[in-house]
N, C-alpha and C positions, 0 to 999 in steps of 0.2 A: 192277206197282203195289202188289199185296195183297202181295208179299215186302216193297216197301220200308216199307211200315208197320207191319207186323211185326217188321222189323227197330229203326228207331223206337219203337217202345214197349217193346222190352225196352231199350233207350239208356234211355228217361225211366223205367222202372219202378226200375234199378239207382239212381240217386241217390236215387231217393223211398224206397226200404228202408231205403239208405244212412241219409239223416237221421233215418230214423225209430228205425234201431237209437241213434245220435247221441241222441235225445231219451228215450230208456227210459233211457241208460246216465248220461246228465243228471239224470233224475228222480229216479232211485237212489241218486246220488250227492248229490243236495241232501236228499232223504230223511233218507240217514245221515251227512248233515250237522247238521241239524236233530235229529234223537234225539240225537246224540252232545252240543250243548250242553244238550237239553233235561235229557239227564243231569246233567251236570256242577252245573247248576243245582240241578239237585234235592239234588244232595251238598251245595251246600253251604249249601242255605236249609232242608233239612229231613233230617230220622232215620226209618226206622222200627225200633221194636222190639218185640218180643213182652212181653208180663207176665208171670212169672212169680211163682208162689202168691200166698197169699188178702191180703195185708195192705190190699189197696183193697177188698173186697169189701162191697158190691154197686156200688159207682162203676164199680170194674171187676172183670175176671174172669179169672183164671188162660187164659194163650192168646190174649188179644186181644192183636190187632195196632193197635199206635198211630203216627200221625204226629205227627213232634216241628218245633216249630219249633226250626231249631238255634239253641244260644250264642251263634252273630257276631252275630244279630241281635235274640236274648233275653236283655237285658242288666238289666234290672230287674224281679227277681220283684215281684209281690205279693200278698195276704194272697188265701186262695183258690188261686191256682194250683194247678193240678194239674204235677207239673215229674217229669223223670228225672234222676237225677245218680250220681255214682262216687264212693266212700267209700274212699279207701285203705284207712283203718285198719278196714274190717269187708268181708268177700266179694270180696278182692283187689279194690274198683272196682267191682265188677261193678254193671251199674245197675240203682237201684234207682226205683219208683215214690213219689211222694209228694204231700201237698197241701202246701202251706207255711200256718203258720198266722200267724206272726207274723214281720215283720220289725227289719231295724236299729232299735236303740232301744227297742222294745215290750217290755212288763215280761210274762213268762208263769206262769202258776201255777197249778196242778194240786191238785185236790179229788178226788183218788181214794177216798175213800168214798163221795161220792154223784157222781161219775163225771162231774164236770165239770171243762171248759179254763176260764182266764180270761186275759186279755188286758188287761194297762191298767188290772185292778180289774173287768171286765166279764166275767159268762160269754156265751161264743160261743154261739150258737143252731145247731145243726149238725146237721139233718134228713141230712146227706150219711152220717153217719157209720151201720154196721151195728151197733154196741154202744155204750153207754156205757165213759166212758176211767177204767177200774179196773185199770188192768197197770201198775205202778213199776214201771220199769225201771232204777233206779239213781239215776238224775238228780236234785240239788238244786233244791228251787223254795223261793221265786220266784227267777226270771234274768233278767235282761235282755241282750236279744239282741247280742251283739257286731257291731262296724261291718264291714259289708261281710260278714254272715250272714245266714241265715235260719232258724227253729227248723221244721222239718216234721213230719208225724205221716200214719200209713196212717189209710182210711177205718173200716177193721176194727179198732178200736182195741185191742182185748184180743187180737191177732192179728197182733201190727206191731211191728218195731223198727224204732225211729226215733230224733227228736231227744232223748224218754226216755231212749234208751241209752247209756251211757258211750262202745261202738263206736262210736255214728255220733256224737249229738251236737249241736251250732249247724252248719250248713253253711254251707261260704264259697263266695258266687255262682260264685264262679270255678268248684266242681266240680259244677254243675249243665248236664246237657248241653243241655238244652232244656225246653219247656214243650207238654205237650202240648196238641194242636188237633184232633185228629181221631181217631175209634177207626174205624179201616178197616176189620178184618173182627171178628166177635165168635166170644171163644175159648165154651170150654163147661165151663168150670170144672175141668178134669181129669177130664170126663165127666158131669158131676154134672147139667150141663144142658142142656136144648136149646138150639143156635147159634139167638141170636134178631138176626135182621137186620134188628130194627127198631132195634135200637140202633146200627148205622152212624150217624154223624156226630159232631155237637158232644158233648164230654164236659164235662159240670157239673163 
């Protein structure tokens, strides 16, 4: 009788492995099903990219990493944005960071002696910025912004090529990759500072 039960329970023991190796091999499988769109998602609602040198400084910092909301779904800058975009005719593309200050329409015009934007006949009030905007860069003012552009400028302004420069220019939405939403980890300036991880999250 003690054989036949033993014999018996390795019978029921076998299928119950059975299913069980069935359900790890299931759970793994749905696992990297689930990362694999959770990926794909990410590509295409968001960027990350790093910053590179000072021209946002102190909005941002040489090294951080930012999350972009991509293009497909950032389709209309506006004034404030913080955005990344690719310039053929300066740094092969390569992207660059920026705030947009003025858009389609808006008349811009530069006081570089006493270091102020104007906007529409208004100076901007811009507590964001690390210096007052005393750097020509070339550019004729006043402009008004051509349809379907944007005029941008770094936070560091004496520090920055931007829509001042002849290179870059009005930007047309089209070569703006995204807008940033998030600074994910904090770079340290090229050393200059300590990684403060108090500034993970929303970027002004």
């Amino acid at each position: 009788m003690a054989l036949f039960k033993s014999k018996k329970q390795k019978e029921e023991k076998q299928p119950e492995n059975q299913s069980l190796e069935k359900s790890i091999v299931q759970y793994l499988h749905d696992v990297v099903g689930m990362l694999s769109v959770i990926m794909i998602l990410f590509l295409v609602f968001f960027r990350i990219i790093v910053v590179s040198g000072p021209s946002m400084k102190q909005t941002l910092l040489d090294g951080d990493y930012l999350l972009l909301v991509s293009n497909l779904f950032y389709r209309e800058p506006q004034k404030g944005d913080i955005v990344v975009l690719g310039k053929k005719s300066y740094d092969d593309g390569k992207p660059i960071v920026k705030r947009v200050i003025a858009t389609e329409g808006q008349i811009v015009d530069m006081d570089f002696d006493n270091g102020l934007v104007y906007v529409d006949g208004y100076p901007l009030e811009e507590d964001y910025t690390n210096t007052l905007t005393n750097l020509d860069e070339g550019a004729i003012f006043p402009q008004i912004v051509e349809k379907g552009c944007v005029f941008v400028m770094g936070d560091n302004r004496n520090n920055s090529k931007d829509s001042r420069s002849l290179e870059i220019g009005q930007v047309d939405k089209r070569e703006i990759l995204g807008k940033v939403a998030l600074l994910l980890y904090p770079g340290t300036d090229g050393g200059t500072q300590a990684r403060d991880m108090q500034r993970i999250g929303k970027v002004n």
